[in-house]
C-alpha positions as CSV (number, residue, x, y, z in Angstrom):
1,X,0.0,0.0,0.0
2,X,1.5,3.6,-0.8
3,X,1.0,5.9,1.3
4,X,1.0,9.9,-0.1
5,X,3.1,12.4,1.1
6,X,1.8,15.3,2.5
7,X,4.3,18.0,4.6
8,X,2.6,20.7,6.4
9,X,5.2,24.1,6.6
10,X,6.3,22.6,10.0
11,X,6.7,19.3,8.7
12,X,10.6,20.0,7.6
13,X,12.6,21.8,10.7
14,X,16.1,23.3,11.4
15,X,17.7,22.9,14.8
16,X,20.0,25.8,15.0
17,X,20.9,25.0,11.6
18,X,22.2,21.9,12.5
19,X,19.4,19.1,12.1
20,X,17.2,18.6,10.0
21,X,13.7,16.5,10.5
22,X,11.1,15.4,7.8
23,X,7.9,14.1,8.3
24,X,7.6,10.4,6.9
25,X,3.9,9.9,5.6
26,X,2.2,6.7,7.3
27,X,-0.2,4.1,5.3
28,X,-2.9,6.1,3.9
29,X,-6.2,6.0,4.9
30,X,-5.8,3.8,8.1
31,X,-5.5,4.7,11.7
32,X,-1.6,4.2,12.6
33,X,-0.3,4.7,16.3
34,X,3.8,4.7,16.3
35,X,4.2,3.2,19.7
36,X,6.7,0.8,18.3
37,X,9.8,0.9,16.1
38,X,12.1,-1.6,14.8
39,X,15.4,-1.1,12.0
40,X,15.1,-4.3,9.5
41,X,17.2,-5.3,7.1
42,X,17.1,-3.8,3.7
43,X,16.9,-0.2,4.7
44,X,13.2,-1.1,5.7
45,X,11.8,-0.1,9.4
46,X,8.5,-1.9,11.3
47,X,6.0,0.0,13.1
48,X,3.4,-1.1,15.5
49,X,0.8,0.6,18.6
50,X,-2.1,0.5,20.0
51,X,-4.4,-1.1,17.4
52,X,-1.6,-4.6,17.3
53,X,-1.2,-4.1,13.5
54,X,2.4,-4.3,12.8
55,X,3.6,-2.5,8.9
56,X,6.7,-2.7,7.0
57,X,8.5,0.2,5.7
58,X,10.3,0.7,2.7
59,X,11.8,4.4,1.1
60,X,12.2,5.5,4.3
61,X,15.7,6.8,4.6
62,X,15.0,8.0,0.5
63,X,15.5,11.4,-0.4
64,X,11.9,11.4,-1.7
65,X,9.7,10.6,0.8
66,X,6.8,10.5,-1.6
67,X,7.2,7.0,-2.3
68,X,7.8,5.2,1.0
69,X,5.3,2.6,0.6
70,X,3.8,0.3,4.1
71,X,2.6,-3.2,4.1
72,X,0.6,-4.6,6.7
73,X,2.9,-7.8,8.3
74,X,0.2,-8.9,11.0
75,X,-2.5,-7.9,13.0
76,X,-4.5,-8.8,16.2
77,X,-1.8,-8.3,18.6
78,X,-1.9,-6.5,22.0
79,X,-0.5,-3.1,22.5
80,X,3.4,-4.4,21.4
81,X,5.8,-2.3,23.6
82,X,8.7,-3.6,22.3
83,X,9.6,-4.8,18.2
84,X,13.2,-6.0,17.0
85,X,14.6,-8.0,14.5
86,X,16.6,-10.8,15.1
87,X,17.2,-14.2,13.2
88,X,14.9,-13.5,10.0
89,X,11.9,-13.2,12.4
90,X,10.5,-9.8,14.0
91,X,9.9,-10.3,17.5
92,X,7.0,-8.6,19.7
93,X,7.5,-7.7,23.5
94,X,3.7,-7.2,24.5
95,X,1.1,-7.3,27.9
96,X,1.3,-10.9,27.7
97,X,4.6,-11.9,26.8
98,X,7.1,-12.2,23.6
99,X,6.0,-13.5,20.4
100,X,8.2,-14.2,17.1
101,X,6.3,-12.7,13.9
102,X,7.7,-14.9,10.8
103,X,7.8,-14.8,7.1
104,X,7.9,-18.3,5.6
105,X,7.0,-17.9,2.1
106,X,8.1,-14.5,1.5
107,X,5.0,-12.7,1.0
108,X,5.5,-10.2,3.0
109,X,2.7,-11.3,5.7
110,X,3.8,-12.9,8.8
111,X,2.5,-16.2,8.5
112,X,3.9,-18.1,11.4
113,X,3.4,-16.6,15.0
114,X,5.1,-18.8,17.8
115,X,5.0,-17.2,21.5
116,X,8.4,-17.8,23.6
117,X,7.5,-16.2,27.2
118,X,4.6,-15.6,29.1
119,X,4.3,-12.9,31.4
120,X,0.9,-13.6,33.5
121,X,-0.9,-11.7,31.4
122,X,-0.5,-8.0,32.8
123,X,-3.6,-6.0,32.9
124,X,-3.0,-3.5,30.2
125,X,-3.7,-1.0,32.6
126,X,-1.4,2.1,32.7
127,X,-0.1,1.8,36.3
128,X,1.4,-2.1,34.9
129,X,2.7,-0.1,31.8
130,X,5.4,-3.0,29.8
131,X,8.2,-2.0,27.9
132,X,10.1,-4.3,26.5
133,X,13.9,-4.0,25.3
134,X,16.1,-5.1,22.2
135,X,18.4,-8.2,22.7
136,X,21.2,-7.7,25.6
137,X,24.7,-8.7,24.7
138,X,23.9,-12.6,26.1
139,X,21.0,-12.9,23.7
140,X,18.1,-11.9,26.3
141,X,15.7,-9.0,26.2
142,X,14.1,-7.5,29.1
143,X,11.0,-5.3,30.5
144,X,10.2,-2.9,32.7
145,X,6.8,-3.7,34.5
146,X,4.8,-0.6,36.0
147,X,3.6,-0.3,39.2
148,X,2.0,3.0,39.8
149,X,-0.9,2.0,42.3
150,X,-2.6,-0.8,44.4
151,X,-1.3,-4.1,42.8
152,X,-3.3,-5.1,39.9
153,X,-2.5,-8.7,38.2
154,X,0.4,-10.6,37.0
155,X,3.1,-12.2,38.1
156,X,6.0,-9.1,38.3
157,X,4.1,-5.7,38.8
158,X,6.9,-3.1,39.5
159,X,9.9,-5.7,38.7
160,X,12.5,-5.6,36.0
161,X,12.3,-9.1,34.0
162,X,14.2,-10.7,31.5
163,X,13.6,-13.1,28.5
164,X,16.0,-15.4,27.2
165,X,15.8,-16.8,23.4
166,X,13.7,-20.0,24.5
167,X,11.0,-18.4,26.4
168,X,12.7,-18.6,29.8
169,X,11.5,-15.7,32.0
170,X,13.6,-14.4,35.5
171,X,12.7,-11.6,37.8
172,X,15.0,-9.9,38.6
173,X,15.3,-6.3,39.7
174,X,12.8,-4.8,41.8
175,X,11.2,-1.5,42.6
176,X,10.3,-0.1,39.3
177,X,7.1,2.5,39.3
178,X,6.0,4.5,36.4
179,X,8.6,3.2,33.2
180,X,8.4,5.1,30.2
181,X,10.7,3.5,28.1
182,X,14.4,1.0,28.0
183,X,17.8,0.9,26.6
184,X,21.3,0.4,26.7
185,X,24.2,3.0,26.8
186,X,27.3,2.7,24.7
187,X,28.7,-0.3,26.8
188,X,25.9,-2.3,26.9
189,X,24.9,-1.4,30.4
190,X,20.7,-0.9,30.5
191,X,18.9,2.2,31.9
192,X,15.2,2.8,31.9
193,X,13.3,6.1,32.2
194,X,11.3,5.9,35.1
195,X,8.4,8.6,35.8
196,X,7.3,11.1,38.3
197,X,5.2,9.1,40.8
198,X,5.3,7.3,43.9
199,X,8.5,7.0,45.7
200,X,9.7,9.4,42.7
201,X,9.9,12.9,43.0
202,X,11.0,13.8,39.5
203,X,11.4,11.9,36.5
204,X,14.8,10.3,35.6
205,X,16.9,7.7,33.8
206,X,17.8,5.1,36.5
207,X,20.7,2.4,35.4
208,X,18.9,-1.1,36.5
209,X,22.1,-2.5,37.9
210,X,22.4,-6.0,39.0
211,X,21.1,-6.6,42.5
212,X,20.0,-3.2,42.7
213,X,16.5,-1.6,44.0
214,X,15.1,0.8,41.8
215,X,13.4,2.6,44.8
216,X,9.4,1.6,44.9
217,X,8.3,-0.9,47.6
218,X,5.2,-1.0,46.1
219,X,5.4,-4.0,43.8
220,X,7.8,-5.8,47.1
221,X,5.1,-8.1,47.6
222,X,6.7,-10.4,44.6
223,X,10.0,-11.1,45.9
224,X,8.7,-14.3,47.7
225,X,7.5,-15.5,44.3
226,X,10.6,-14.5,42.9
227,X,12.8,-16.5,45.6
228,X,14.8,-13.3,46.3
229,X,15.2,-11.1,49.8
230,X,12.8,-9.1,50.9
231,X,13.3,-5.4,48.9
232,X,14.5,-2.6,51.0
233,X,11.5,-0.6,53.0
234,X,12.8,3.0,52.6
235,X,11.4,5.7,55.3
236,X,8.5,8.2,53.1
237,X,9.3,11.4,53.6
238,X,13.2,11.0,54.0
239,X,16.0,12.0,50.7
240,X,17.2,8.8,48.5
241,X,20.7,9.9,49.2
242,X,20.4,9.1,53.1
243,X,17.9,6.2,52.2
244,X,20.9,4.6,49.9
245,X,23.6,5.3,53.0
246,X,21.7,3.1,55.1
247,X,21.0,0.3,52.5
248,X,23.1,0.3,49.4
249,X,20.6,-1.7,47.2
250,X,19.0,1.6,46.3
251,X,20.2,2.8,43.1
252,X,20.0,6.4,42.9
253,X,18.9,7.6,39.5
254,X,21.3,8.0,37.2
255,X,20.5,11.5,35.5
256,X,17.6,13.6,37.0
257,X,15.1,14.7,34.2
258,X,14.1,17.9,36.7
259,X,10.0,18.2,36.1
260,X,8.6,20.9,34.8
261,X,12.1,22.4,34.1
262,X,13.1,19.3,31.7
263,X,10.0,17.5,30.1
264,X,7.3,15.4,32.1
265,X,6.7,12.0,30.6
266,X,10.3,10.4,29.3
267,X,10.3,7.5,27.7
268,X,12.9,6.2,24.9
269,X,16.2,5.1,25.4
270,X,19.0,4.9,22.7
271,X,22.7,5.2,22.2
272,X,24.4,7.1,19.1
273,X,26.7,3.9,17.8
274,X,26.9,5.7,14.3
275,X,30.1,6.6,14.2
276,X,29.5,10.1,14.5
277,X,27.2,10.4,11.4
278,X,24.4,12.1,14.0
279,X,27.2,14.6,15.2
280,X,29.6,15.4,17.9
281,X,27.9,13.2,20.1
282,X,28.8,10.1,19.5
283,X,28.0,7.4,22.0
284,X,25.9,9.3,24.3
285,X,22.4,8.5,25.3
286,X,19.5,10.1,24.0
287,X,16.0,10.1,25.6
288,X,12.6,10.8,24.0
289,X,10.1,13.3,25.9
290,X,6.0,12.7,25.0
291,X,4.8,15.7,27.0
292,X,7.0,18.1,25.4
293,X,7.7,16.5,22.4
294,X,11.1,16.2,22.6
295,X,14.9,14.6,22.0
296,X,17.0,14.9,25.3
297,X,20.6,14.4,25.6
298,X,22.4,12.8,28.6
299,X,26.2,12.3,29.0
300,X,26.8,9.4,31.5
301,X,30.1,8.3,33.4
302,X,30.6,6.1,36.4
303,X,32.0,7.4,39.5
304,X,32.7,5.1,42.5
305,X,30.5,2.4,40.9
306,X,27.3,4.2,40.4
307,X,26.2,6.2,36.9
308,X,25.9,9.9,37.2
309,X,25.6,12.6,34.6
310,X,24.3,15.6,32.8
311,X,21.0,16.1,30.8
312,X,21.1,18.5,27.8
313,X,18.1,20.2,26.0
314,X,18.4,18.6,22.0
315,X,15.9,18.8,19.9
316,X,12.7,20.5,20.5
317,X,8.9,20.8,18.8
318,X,9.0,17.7,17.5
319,X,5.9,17.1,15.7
320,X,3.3,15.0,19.0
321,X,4.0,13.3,22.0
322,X,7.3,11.8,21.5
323,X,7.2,7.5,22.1
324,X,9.8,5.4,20.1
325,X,13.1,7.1,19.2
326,X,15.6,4.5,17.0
327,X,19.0,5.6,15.4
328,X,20.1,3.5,12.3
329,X,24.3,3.0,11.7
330,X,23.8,5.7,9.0
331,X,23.0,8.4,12.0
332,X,19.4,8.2,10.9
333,X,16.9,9.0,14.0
334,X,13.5,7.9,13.7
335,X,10.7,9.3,16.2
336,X,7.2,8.2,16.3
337,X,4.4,9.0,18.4
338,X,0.5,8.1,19.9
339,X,-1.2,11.2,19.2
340,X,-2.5,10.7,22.3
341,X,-2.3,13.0,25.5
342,X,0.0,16.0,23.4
343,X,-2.8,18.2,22.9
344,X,-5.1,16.9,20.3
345,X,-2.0,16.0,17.7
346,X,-1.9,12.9,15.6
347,X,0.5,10.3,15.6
348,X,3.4,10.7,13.8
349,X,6.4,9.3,12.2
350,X,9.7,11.2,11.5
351,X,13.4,11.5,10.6
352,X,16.0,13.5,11.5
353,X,19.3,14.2,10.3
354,X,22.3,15.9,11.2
355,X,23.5,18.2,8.2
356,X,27.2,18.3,9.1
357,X,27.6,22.0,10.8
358,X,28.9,21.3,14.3
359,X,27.1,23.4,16.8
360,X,29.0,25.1,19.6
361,X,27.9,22.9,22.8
362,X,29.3,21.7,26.2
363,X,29.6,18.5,24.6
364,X,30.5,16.7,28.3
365,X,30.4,17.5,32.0
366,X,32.5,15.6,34.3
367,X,32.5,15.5,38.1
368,X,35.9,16.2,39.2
369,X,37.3,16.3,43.2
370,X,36.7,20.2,43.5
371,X,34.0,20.8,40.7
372,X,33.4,19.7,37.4
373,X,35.3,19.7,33.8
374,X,33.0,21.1,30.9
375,X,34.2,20.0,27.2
376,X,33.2,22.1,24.5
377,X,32.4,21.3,20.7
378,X,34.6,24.1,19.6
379,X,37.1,26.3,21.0
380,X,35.7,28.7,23.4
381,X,37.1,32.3,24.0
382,X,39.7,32.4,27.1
383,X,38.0,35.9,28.2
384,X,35.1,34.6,28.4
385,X,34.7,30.8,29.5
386,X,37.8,31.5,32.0
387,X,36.0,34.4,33.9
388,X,33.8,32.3,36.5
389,X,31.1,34.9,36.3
390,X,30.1,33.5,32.7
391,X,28.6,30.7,35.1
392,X,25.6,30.2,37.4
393,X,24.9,27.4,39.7
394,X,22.5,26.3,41.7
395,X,21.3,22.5,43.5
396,X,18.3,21.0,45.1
397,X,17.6,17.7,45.4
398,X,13.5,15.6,46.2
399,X,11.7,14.4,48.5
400,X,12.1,10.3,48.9
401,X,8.3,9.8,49.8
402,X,5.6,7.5,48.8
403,X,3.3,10.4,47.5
404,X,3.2,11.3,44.1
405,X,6.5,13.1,42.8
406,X,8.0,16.1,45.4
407,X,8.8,19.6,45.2
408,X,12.0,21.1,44.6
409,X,13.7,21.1,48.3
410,X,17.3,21.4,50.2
411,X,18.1,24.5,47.9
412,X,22.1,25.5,47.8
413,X,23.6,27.9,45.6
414,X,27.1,26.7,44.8
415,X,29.9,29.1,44.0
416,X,32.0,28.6,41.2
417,X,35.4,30.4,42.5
418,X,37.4,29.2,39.5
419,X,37.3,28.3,35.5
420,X,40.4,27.8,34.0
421,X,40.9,27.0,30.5
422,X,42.8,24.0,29.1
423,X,45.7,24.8,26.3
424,X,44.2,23.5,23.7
425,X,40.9,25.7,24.5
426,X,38.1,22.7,24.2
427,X,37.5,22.0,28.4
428,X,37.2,24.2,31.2
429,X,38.0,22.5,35.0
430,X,35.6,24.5,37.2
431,X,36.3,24.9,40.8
432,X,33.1,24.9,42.6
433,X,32.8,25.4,46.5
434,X,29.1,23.9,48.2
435,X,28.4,21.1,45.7
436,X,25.9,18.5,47.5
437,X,26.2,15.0,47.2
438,X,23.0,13.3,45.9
439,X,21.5,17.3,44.6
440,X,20.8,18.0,41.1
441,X,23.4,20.7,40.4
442,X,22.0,23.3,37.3
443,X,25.0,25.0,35.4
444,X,24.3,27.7,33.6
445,X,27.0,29.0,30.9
446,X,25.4,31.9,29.0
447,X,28.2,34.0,29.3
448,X,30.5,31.6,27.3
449,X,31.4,32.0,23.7
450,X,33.3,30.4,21.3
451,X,36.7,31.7,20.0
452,X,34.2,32.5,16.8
453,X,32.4,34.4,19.0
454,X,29.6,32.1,18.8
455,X,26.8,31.7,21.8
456,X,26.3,28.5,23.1
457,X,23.4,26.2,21.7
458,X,22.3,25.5,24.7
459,X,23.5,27.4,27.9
460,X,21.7,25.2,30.5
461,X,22.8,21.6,32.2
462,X,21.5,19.7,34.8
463,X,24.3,17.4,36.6
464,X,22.9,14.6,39.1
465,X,26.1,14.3,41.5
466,X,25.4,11.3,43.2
467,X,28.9,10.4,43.7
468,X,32.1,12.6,44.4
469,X,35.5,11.4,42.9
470,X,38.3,10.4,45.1
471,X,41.1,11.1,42.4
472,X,41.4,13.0,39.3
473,X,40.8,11.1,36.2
474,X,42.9,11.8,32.8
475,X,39.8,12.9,30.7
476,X,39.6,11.4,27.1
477,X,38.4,13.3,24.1
């Protein structure tokens, strides 16, 4: 089936002059949610939602967009939440488990549809939310279950599972909430996006690390039934910070998405392995935002065996609520949305590109023993990014309660007393006296410019500091 191509004036954007993003036109004529995406071979992509129809793709990384044409693979499924390819079949993480979608006579239908796990059949309710992942580096995919209210069904509410290749399914990590969306980071290391909700004051991208707690109690009443200890029973109304000093189970989150400031609904989770076809940012972890309708950028880096990092505004007024987000090796990025819940839009599918003009950003920012090391895209101005009144900060950190997300509270205003530029002019090691472990430290750089004499892209960064280096680290470019 073709579908026709019809751009609206906003279809085809500029980010600073750096991106570009085109509207891809979806299967005329028929009611498509992108809830779903999935790279295939061929240059062809799969799409799936809410209606369990799943269509194939083809022109989509064309230069005319006109003739990308969709055929309809299957039907009838639940709301898939998660869609790879792998061994010639496509393979559906949905409500009731993982199914493999197959081809056997080449017709382009999926004509063979075996189901591997079996996950209790969740209520597809929106506090047991399931998101499923691609393959890990063993061969096993995982999903973040929801758990957002009184327990509802199923076997793992609020519990971090994974699927092996025969069906095999293992509980494993407890205290997930609200999930939005999973993914791994440039090592292979998985993170999820977990929502502002109970026992979460802000949204954020927690690492699920092995053995961990993700930090709701809620869904503890399945540890028995997963033959594991009893989760940790954090104190409401305490700070995750002194919560995670008593019992070291608790993961903190990794990066703070601060709400309100920074998005409210986050949900995708990809890294750039393109080589640097998408731009300077190369192995970093980018995170889609449906409220806002956005791209976000976080820089990760482990310090005394926990992730920490910085979240940077990307790409902004994309076209609905941003769901899927997928980057093919060509630097490709596809983003898809519902339509439902961003102000009356409809769903959506589009590309974006990056054009080749590098934009003049913090690229990184590093914790260091007395403050933090920013590297820049492009040589900054000694005048300017070495005076330490170019830069603002200020901290906070949430409340660690089981009510529904927190204020902004424990307010600091850290001085930065130093800024002193490297010799090559592409990192400046800020000396900053008051940081707070465990506080959300917002660095503003506005008065930094290049040695162009450029403004920044994007002046503002917020750095979750849950851990403060021992030792200095050589930094590598």
């Amino acid at each position: 089936m073709k579908a026709l191509l019809s751009l609206s004036l906003s279809a085809l954007m500029s980010y600073g002059q750096y991106y570009e993003t085109e509207a891809i036109p979806l299967p005329e004529g028929k009611v498509v949610e992108v809830g779903v995406i999935a790279l295939l071979p061929e240059k062809k992509i799969a799409i799936s939602g809410r209606g369990g129809a799943v269509w194939i793709g083809s022109g989509c990384y064309d230069d005319d967009l006109s003739k990308v044409s969709w055929t309809l693979f299957a039907s009838g499924l639940g709301e898939p939440s998660g869609l790879f390819w792998r061994d010639e079949a496509l393979w559906v993480q949905q409500q009731s488990g993982l199914v493999l979608l197959k081809d056997l006579n080449g017709d382009g239908k999926a004509n063979d549809i075996e189901k591997r796990a079996d996950t209790g059949d969740i209520p597809a309710e929106p506090q047991n939310q399931f998101v499923g992942s691609d393959p890990d580096a063993h061969g096993d995919c995982w999903a973040v279950i929801g758990m957002n209210g009184p327990v509802g069904g199923g076997k793992w509410p609020g519990w971090a599972v994974r699927m092996s290749k025969k069906g095999e399914m293992f509980p494993e990590i407890p205290g997930i909430c609200s999930p939005g969306g999973i993914g791994y980071n440039a090592v292979g290391d998985l993170f999820y996006t977990e929502r502002r909700g109970l026992w979460n004051g802000s949204s954020s991208l927690k690492w699920l690390k092995p053995g961990g707690f993700m930090g709701s109690p809620v869904g503890s009443v399945s540890a028995k039934l997963a033959g594991q200890p009893e989760p940790p029973t954090p104190r409401s109304g305490s700070r995750i910070q002194i919560e995670r000093e008593k019992d070291p189970r608790i993961t903190p989150p990794a990066v703070v998405l601060p709400h309100a400031r920074f998005g409210q609904l986050p949900t995708a989770v990809i890294s750039d392995l393109s080589g640097g076809k998408f731009g300077p940012f190369e192995q970093q972890v980018f995170v889609g935002e449906q409220m806002n309708s956005q791209v976000q950028r976080v820089d990760l880096e482990m310090v005394n065996g926990l992730y920490q990092g910085a979240v940077f505004p990307f790409l902004d007024n994309l076209e609905s609520d941003v769901i899927p987000i997928r980057m093919a090796k060509d630097g490709t990025l596809f983003v898809g949305g519902v339509g439902r819940g961003s102000g009356g839009k409809s769903a959506f599918l589009e590309r974006t590109r990056w054009n080749g003009k590098v934009p003049f950003e913090v690229e990184t920012m590093r914790a260091t023993p007395t403050g933090f090391v920013l590297n820049f895209t492009e040589k900054v101005d000694p005048s300017t990014a070495g005076n330490p009144g170019s830069y603002v900060m200020e901290a906070w950190t949430y409340i660690y309660q089981k009510r529904d997300g927190s204020p902004e509270v424990d307010q600091a205003t850290p001085k930065i007393t130093g800024a002193k530029v490297s010799e090559d002019g592409l990192s400046v090691e800020l000396t900053v006296i008051g940081r707070v472990q465990g506080h959300v430290h917002h660095l503003n750089s506005k008065g930094v410019t290049s040695a162009k004499g450029a403004k920044l892209w994007h002046a503002d960064v917020y750095y979750t500091l849950n851990e403060i280096p021992l030792f200095r680290r050589v930094e590598e470019r």
